[in-house]
N, C-alpha and C positions, 0 to 999 in steps of 0.2 A: 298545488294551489287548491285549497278547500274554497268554496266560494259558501257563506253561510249567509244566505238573503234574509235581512229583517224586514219588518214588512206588516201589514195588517192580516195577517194571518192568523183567525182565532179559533179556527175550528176544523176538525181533520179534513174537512172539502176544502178543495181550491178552488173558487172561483173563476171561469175563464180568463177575467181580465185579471185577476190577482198572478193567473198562470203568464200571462201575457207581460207583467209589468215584471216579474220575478224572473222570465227571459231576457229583456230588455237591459235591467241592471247585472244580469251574470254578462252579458256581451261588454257594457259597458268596462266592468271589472275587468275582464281580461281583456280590453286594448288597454285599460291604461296599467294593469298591475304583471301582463304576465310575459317574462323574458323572451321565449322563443316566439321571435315576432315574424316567422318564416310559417308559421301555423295559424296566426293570426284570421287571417282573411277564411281559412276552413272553418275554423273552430266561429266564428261570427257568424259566418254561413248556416252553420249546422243550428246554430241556436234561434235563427231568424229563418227559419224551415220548419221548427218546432214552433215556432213563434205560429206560422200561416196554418199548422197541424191541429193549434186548438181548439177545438170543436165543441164539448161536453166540460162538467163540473166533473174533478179527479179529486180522489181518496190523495192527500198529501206525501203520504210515502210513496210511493207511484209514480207520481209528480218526480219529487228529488231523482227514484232510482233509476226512470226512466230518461230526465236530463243527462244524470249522473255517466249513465251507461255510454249515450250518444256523445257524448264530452271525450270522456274516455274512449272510445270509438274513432273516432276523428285525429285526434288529435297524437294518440298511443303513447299517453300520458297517464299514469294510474294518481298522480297527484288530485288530478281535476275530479271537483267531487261540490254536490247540492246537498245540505243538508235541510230537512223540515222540521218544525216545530210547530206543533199547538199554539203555546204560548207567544204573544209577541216577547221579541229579542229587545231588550233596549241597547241602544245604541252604544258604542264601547266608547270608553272617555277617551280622548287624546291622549296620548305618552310620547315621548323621543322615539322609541321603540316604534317602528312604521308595522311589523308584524302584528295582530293580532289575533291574542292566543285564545281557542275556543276550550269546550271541555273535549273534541276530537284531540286535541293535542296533548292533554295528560294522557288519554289514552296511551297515545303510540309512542311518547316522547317522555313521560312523566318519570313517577316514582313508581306504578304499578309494572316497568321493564326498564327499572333502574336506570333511568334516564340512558339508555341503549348501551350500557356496557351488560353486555352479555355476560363476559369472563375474564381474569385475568389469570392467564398460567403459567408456569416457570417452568425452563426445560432444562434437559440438563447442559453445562456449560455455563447457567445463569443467562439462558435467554428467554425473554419475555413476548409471550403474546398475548395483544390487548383486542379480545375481539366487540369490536361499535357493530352495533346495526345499524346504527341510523346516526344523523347528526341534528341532535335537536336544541333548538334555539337559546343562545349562549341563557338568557332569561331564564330558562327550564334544567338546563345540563350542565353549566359553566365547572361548580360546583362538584359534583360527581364526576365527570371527566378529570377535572382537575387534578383529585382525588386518585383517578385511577392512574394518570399521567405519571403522580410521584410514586408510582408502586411501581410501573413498568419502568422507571426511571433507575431504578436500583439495577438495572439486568447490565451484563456486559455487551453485549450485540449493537453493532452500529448501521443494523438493517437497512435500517428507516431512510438512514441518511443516504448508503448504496442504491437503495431502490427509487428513491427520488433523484436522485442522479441520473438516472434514465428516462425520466417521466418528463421534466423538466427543464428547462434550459438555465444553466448555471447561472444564480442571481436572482432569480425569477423568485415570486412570492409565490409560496407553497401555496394559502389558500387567500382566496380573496369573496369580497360580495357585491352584486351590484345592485341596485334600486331605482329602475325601469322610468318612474315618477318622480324624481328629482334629476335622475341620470349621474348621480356619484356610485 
């Protein structure tokens, strides 16, 4: 969960209360957006400690890495992440899509790491490894995955389906998603 605070933020100092309000809304965000709600009451904690910590005007980067860190600290989630900006963010328009995709996510998920298909190789027998790094949001990867899908699809090997046989309880949806704020 990247949490990217927009906000009146126009100049690389953070203002105490600018630090103080950009606390406030990361806590908020994570009770109502973030799944492991067994962490919840830490991860609040922690940001409302940092909240009583603020003291002095912080250099903006600073601000984020030092959130950033404590987030990830707490919580030992490397998802949870504060980014800063100079610039104020304007507000992202509504979509169906509940996810919104920053420029942190072309990064890691985009077309710069082929939207996470690392490789696809052929072994001998015609079996197929399709190696993902990451699973990024059907929006961003639907498309290339897809793509790689009907390559690995050519191999003879019915791995996938063995190996999920173990994982899983016969019937069961391979993958599913949930969204915390509607609760579907």
């Amino acid at each position: 969960m990247l949490l990217h605070i927009a906000g009146p933020v126009n100049a690389a100092p953070v203002e105490k209360e600018e630090q103080r309000t950009a606390l406030c809304e990361a806590a908020r965000l994570i009770e109502v957006r973030y799944v492991a709600v067994e962490r919840l009451d830490k991860l609040v904690a922690a940001l409302e400690e940092l909240e009583r910590e603020v003291t002095t005007t912080v250099e903006g980067e600073d601000f984020a890495a030092t959130v950033t860190a404590r987030l990830r600290e707490v919580s030992g989630d490397g998802h949870h992440g504060l980014s800063y900006s100079e610039q104020p963010i304007a507000e992202p328009e509504k979509t169906s899509e509940q996810l919104t995709l920053n420029g942190d996510f072309e990064q890691w998920y985009g077309a710069p790491v082929n939207n996470a298909v690392e490789k696809i190789e052929r072994f001998e027998g015609n079996i197929m490894l399709l190696d993902l790094r990451a699973f990024p949001p059907p929006s961003m990867g639907a498309e290339t995955i897809a793509a790689a899908m009907n390559v690995v699809a050519q191999g003879e090997a019915e791995t996938v389906l063995l190996v999920m046989g173990y994982l899983v309880v016969p019937g069961s949806q391979f993958m599913s998603t949930y969204d915390r704020p509607s609760d579907t």
